[in-house]
C-alpha positions as CSV (number, residue, x, y, z in Angstrom):
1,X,0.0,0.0,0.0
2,X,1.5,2.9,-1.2
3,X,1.9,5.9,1.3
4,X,-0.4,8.3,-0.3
5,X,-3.4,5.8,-0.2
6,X,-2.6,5.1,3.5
7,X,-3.1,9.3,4.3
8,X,-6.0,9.2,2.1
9,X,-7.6,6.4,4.3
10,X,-6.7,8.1,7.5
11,X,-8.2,11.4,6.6
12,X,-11.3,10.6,5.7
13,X,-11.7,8.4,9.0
14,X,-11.0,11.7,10.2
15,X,-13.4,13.6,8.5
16,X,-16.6,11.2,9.0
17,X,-16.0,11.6,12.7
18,X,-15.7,15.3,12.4
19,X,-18.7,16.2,11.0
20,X,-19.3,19.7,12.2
21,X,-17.3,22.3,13.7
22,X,-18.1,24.9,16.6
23,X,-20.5,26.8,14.4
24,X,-22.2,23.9,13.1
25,X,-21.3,24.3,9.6
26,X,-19.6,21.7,7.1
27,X,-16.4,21.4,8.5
28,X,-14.9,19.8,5.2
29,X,-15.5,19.6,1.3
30,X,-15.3,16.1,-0.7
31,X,-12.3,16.3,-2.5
32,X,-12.5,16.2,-6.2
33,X,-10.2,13.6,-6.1
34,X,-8.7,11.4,-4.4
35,X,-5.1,12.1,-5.8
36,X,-5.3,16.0,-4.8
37,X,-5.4,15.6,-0.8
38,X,-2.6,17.5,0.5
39,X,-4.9,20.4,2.0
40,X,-8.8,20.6,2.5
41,X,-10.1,24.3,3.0
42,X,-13.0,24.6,5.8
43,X,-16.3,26.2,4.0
44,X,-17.6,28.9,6.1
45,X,-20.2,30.4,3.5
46,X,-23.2,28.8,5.2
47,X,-22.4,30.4,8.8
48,X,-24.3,32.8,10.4
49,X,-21.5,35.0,11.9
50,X,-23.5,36.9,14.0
51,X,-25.5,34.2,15.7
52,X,-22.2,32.0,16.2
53,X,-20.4,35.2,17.9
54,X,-23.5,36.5,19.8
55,X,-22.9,40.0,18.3
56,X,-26.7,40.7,17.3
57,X,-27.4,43.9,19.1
58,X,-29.3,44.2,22.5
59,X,-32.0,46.2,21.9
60,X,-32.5,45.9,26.2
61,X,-29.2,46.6,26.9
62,X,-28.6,49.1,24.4
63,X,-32.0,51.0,25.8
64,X,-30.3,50.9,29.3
65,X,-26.9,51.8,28.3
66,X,-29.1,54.9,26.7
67,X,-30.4,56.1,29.6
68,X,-27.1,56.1,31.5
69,X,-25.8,57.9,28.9
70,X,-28.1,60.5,28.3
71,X,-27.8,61.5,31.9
72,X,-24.5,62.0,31.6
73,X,-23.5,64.3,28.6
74,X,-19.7,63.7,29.2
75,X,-19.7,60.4,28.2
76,X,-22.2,60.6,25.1
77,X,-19.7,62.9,24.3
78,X,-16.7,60.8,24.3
79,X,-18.2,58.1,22.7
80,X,-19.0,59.7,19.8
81,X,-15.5,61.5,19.5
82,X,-14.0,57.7,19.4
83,X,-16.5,56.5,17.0
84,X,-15.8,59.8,14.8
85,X,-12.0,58.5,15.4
86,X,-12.5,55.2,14.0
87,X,-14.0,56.2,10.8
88,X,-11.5,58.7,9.9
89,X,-8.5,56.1,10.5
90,X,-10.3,52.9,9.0
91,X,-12.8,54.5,6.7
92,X,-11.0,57.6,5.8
93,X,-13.6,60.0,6.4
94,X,-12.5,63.3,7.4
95,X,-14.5,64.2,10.0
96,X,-13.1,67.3,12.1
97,X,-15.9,68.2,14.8
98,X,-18.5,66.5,16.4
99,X,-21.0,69.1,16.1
100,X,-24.9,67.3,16.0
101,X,-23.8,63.9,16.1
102,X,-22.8,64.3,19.7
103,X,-26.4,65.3,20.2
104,X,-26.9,63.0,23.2
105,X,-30.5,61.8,21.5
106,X,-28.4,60.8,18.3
107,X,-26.9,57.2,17.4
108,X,-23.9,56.9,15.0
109,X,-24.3,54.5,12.5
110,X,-21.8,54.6,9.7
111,X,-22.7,56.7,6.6
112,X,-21.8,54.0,4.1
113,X,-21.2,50.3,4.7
114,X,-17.5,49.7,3.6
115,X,-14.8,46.2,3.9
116,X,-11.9,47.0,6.1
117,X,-9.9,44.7,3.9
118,X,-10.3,44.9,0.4
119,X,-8.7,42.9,-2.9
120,X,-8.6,45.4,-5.4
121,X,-7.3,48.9,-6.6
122,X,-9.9,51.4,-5.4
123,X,-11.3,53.8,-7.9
124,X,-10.7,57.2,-8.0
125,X,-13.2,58.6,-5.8
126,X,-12.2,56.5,-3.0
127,X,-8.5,57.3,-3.2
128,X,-8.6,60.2,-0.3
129,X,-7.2,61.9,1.9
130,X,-6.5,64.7,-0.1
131,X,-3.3,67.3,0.4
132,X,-5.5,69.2,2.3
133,X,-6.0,66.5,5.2
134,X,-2.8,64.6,4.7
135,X,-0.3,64.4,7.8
136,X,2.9,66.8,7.2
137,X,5.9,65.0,6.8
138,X,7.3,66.6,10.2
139,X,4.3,65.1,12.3
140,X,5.2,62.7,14.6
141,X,1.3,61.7,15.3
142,X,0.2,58.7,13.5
143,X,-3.4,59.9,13.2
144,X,-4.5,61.8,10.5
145,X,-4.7,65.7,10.6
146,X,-8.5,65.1,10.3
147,X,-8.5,63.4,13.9
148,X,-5.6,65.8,15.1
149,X,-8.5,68.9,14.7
150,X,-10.9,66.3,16.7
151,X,-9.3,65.7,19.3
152,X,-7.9,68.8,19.4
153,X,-11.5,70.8,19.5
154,X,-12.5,72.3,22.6
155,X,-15.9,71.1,24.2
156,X,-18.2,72.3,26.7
157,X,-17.6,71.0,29.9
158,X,-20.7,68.6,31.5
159,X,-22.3,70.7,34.4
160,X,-22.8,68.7,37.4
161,X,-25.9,69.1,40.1
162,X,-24.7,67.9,43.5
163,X,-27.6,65.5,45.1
164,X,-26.9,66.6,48.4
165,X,-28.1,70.2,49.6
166,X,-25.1,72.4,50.5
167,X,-26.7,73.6,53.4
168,X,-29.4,72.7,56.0
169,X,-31.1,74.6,58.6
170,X,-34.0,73.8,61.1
171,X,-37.5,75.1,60.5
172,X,-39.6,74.3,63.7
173,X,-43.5,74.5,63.2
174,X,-43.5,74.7,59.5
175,X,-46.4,73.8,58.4
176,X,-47.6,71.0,56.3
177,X,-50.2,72.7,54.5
178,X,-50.4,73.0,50.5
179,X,-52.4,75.9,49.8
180,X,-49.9,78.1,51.7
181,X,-46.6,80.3,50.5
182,X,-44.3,80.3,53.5
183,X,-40.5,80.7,52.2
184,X,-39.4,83.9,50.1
185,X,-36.0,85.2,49.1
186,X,-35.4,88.8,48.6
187,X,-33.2,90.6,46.7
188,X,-30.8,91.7,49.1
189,X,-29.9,88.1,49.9
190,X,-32.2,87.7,53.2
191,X,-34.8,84.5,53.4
192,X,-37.9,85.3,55.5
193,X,-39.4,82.0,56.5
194,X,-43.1,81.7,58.1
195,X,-43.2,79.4,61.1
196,X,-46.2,79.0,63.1
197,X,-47.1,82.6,64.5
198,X,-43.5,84.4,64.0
199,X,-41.5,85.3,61.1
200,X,-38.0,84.8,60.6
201,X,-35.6,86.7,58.6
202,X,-31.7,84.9,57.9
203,X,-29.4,86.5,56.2
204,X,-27.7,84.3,53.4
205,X,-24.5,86.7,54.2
206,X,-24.3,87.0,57.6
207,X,-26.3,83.6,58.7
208,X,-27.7,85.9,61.2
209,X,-31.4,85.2,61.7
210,X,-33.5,87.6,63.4
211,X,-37.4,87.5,64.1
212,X,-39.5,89.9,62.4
213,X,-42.8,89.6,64.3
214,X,-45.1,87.4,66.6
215,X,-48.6,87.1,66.1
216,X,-49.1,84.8,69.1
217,X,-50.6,87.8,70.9
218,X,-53.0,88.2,68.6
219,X,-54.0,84.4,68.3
220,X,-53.3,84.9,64.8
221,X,-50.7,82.6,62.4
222,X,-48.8,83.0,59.8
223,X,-49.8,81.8,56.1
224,X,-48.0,83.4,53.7
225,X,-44.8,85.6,53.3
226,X,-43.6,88.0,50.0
227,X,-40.7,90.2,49.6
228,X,-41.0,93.6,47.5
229,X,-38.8,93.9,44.3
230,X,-36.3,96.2,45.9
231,X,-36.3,93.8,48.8
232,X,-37.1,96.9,51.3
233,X,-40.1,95.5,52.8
234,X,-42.3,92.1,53.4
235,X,-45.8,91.4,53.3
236,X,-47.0,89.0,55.9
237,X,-50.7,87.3,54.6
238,X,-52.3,85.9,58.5
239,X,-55.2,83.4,58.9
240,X,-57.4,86.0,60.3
241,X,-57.5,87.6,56.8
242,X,-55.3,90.7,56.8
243,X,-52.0,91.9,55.5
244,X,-49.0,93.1,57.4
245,X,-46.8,95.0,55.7
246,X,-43.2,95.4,57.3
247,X,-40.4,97.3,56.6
248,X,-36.9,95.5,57.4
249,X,-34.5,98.0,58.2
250,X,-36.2,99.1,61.1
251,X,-38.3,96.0,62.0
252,X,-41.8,98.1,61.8
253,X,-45.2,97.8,60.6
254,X,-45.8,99.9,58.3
255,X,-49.2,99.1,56.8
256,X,-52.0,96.3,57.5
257,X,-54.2,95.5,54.9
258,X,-57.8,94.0,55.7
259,X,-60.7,93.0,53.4
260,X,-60.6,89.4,53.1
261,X,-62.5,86.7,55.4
262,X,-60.5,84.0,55.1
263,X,-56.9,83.1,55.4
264,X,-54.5,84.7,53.1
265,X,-52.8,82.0,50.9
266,X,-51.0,84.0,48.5
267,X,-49.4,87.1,47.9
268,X,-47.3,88.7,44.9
269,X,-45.6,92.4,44.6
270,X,-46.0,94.5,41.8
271,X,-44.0,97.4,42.3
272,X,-45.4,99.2,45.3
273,X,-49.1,97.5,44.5
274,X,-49.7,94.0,46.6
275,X,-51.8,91.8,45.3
276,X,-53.7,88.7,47.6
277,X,-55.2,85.3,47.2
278,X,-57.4,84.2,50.2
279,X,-59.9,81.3,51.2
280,X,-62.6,83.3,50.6
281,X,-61.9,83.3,46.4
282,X,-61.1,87.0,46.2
283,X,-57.9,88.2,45.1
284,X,-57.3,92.4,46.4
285,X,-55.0,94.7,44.6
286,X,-54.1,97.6,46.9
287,X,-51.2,99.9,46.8
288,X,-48.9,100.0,49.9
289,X,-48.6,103.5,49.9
290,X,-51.9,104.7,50.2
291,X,-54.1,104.5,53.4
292,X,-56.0,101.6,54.0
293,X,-59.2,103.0,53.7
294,X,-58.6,103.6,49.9
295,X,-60.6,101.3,48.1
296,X,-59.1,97.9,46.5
297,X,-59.4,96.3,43.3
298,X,-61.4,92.9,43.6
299,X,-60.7,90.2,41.5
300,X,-63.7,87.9,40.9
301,X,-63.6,84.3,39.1
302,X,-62.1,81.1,41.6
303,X,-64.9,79.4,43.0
304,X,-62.4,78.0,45.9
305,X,-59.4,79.2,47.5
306,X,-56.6,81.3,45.6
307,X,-53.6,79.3,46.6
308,X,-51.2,80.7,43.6
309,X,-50.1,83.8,42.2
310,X,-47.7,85.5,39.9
311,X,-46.7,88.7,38.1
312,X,-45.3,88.6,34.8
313,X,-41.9,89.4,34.3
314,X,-42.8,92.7,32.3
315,X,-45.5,93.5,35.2
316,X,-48.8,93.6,32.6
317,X,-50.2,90.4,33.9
318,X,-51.3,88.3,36.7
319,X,-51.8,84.6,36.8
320,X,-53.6,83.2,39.9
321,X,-54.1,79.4,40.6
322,X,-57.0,78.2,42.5
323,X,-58.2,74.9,44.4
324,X,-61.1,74.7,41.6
325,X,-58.5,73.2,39.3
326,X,-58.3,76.8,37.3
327,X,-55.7,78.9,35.9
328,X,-56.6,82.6,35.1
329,X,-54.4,85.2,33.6
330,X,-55.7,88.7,34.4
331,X,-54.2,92.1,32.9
332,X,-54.4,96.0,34.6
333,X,-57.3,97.2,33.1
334,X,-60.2,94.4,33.3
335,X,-62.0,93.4,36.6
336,X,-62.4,89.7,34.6
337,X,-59.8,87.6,33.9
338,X,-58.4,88.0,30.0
339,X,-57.5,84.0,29.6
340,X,-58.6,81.0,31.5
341,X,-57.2,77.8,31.4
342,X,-59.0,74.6,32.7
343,X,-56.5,71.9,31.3
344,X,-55.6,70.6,35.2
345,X,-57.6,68.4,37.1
346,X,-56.4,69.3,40.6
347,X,-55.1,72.2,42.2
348,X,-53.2,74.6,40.6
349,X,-50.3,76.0,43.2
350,X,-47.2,76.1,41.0
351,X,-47.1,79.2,38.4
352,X,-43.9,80.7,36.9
353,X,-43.5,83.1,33.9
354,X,-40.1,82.3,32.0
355,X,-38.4,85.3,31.8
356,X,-36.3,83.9,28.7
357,X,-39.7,83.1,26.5
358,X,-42.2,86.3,26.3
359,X,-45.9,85.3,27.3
360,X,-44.5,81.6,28.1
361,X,-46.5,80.6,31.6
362,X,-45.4,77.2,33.0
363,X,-48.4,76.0,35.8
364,X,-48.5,72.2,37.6
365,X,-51.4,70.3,39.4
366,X,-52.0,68.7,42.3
367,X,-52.3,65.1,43.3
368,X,-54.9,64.0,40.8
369,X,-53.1,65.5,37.9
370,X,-49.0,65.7,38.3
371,X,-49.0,67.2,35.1
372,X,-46.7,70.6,34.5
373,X,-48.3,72.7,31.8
374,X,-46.8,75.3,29.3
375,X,-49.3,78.3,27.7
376,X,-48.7,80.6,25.4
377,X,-50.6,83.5,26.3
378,X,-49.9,85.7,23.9
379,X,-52.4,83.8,21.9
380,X,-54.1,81.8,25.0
381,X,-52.8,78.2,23.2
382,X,-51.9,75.5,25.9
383,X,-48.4,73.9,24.5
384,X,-46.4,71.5,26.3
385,X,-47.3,69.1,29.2
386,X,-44.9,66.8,31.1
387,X,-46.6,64.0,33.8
388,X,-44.2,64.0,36.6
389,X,-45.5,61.6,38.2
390,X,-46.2,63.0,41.8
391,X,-48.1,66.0,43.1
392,X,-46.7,69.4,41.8
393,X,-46.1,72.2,44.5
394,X,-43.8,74.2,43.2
395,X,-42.0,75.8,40.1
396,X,-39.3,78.1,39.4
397,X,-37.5,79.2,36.3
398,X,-33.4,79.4,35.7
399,X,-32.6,83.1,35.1
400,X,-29.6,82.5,32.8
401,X,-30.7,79.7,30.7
402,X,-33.9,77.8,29.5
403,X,-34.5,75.8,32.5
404,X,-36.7,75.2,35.6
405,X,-36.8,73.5,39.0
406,X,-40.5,71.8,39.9
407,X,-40.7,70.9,43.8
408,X,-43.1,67.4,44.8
409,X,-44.9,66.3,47.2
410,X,-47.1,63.0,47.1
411,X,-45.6,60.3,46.7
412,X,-42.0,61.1,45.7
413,X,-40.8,64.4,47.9
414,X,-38.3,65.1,45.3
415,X,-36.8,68.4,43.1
416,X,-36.7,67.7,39.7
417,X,-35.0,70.0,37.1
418,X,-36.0,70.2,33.6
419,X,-34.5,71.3,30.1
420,X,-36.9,73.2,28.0
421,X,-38.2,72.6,25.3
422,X,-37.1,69.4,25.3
423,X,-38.7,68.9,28.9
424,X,-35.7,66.2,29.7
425,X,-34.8,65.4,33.4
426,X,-31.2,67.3,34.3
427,X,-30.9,66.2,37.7
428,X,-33.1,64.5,40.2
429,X,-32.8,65.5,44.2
430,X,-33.9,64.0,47.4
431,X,-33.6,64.4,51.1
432,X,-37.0,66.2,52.4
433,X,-39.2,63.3,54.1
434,X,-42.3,65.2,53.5
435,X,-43.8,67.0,50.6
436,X,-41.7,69.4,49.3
437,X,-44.3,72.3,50.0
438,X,-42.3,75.6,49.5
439,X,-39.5,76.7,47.0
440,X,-37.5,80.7,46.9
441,X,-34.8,81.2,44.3
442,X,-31.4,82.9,45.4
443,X,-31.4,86.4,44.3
444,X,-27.7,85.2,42.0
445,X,-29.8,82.7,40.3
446,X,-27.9,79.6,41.1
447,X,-29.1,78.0,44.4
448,X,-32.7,77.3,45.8
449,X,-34.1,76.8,48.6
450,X,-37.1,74.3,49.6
451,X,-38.8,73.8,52.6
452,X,-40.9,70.6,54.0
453,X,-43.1,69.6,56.8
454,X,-40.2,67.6,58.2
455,X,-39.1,71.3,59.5
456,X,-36.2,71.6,57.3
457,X,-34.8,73.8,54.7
458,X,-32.5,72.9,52.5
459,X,-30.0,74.7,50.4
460,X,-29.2,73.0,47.1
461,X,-26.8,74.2,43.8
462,X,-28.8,74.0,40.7
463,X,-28.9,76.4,38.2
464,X,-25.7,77.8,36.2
465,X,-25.1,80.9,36.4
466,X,-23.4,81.5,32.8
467,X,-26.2,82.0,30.1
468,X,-26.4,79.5,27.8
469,X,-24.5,79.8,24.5
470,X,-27.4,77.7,23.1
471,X,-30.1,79.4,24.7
472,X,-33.2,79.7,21.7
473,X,-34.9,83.1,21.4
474,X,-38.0,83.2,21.4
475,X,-39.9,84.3,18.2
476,X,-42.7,85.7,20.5
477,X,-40.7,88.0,22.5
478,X,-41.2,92.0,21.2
479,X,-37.5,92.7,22.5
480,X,-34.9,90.8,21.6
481,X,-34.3,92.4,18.2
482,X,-33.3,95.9,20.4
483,X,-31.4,94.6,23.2
């Protein structure tokens, strides 16, 4: 038997015991002949590649490797510059920035599919870089000048929210009540703070903290606290019904406003003219520096207590939020309210103008509706709604960029901040036990402050305080084209 027949015999011993390989393909092909058996080549046409290797794509994992990343910009960021990388070395494109495709809600996916190895001359259209992106002879870099400007551009540095609050002070006998406004930040950098029948004044500066007045006396508590533009003086809204008004340098009473039944709720300066939000539905305009006996301008429209109010940021317009589930917007010259808005399904506590957006009011609902609201009332069109998913109490907008802070109560206690338009969760906070009832924005328009029935307040860094380079006009405001 001659030597070759004896390897012939042996191999294909060997191959009818081998009948598949890893991948469960044909491991080997019948030779032609039996003469021509010095090599057999494994056929791999028939494999799935992608099933053998597990390398099909996770849609699960790749949804929570999402949401990781989109909270953190940082890394959305440097993913993208090495994808970016890759293609310019292997595919020779000659991407410089990252521009949109680092938009954090963007995936990279290749523009055209092309072989890493190929077995051919490539045409003419393929044969790049040019002389414009070739490496100089003198570089010592072995990426291409393409990927030298990538790297190379600068990039916005991720802003980070701190989850814990910066500082934390005790707030005895603050109470635990919804429909009341009890924390307000002037200003000149002082907090007044509501508790029980006194009112406090700290001083963010200083961390003095003084007591304004005691309405224990009287039998009387407190229910509501507002500082004046200029910071000068407070207003202080009782349960009896009437208005203090104090002025802080000299720790005196300067005015008291009556004309309301019921428990004041609500107040909101405009210039030297105060306006109030009671129990009793009513909402008073007086002006501080007239006697008391002048008479007042009554509002008329809640059918239950006014537990929100707040001036526009150009001082033409009033919105007031009521425990009848309504919004109103009223204006200087009308008795009646110009818009209403009846969207909500609970009570409507939390209003804030954006003073970025003109005529952009941002409102959120109570317990049975969680729901923050955006209306345009330059032409009285609801917009934008977000469910947050708890009871809305409070809401405050960024003065240096297009955000907002929204405070929570039932069931989650938490501070949310939120990018608009886009409505996206920056940053989510928690520490307060109880609903997160009351919320005062630092006079510097970085910090907050919110309050709780678990008698704390709580100091927290939120807001940036360089204006946004991407900031979006809005198309409704009369005076950006002047400024």
């Amino acid at each position: 038997m001659s030597f070759e027949n004896i390897d012939d015999r042996i191999f294909r011993q060997l191959k009818l015991s081998v009948s598949k390989d890893l991948f469960g393909a044909k491991t080997y092909q019948e030779p032609r002949t039996s003469a021509n058996c010095d090599r057999f080549i494994p056929c791999r046409a028939g494999n799935n590649w992608e099933t053998s290797f597990a390398t099909l794509p996770d849609t699960n994992k790749n949804s929570q490797t999402g949401k990781k990343t989109r909270e953190t910009g940082e890394n959305t960021r440097d993913s993208s510059v090495y994808n970016i990388l890759l293609r310019n070395e292997l595919f020779g494109e000659n991407t410089e920035d990252v521009k949109s495709q680092c938009d954090e809600r963007q995936v990279l996916t290749p523009v055209k599919s092309r072989n890493l190895f190929r077995y051919g001359t490539p045409s003419k259209m393929e044969k790049t870089p040019t002389n414009k992106f070739q490496s100089s002879p003198y570089s010592m870099s072995p990426l291409s000048v393409s990927s030298q400007r990538l790297l190379r551009s600068p990039h916005k540095a991720t802003r980070k929210i701190s989850r814990i609050p910066f500082k934390v002070l005790d707030a005895p006998e603050l109470q635990d009540d919804f429909y009341l406004n009890l924390v307000d930040w002037s200003v000149q950098n002082v907090l007044s703070v509501g508790l029980g029948s006194c009112v406090y004044l700290w001083s963010a500066c200083t961390s003095q903290v003084t007591r304004l007045c005691d309405l224990s006396a009287d039998g009387n508590v407190v229910t509501s606290v507002a500082w004046s533009e200029r910071g000068h003086l407070v207003a202080v809204g009782t349960h009896h019904g009437y208005v203090t008004v104090w002025d802080v340098s000299v720790n005196k009473q300067v005015n008291k406003l009556q004309g309301h039944s019921a428990r004041v709720g609500a107040l909101a300066w405009n210039g030297d003219v105060l306006s109030s939000g009671s129990r009793d539905r009513l909402i008073l305009q007086r002006d501080t520096r007239t006697p008391p006996t002048v008479t007042e301008r009554r509002l008329v429209g809640h059918r239950q207590e006014v537990c929100g109010l707040k001036w526009s940021p150009d001082n033409q317009y009033l919105a007031s939020g009521g425990n009848d589930n309504r919004l109103y917007v009223w204006n200087m010259q009308s008795l009646s309210p110009v818009q209403t808005y009846t969207d909500h399904l609970a009570a409507v506590k939390a209003i804030a103008w954006s003073p970025h957006h003109h005529g952009l009011l941002a409102s959120g609902g109570g317990t049975a509706d969680r729901c923050i609201r955006f209306w345009n009332t330059l032409t009285g069109q609801p917009m934008q709604s977000v469910d947050t998913g708890s009871q809305v109490c409070n809401l405050a907008w960024s003065k240096h960029s297009s955000e907002l802070v929204s405070t929570h109560g039932y069931s989650q206690n938490q501070i949310l901040v939120w990018k608009y338009p886009s409505l996206t969760q920056v940053a989510k906070l928690t520490g307060h036990s109880y609903r997160v009832l009351y919320l005062a924005l630092s006079p510097d328009g970085e910090a907050i402050v919110t309050g709780a029935g678990d008698e704390t307040l709580r100091f927290w860094n939120v807001f940036s305080k360089a204006r946004s380079q991407k900031e979006t006009r809005s198309v409704l405001s009369l005076y950006t084209g002047i400024r």
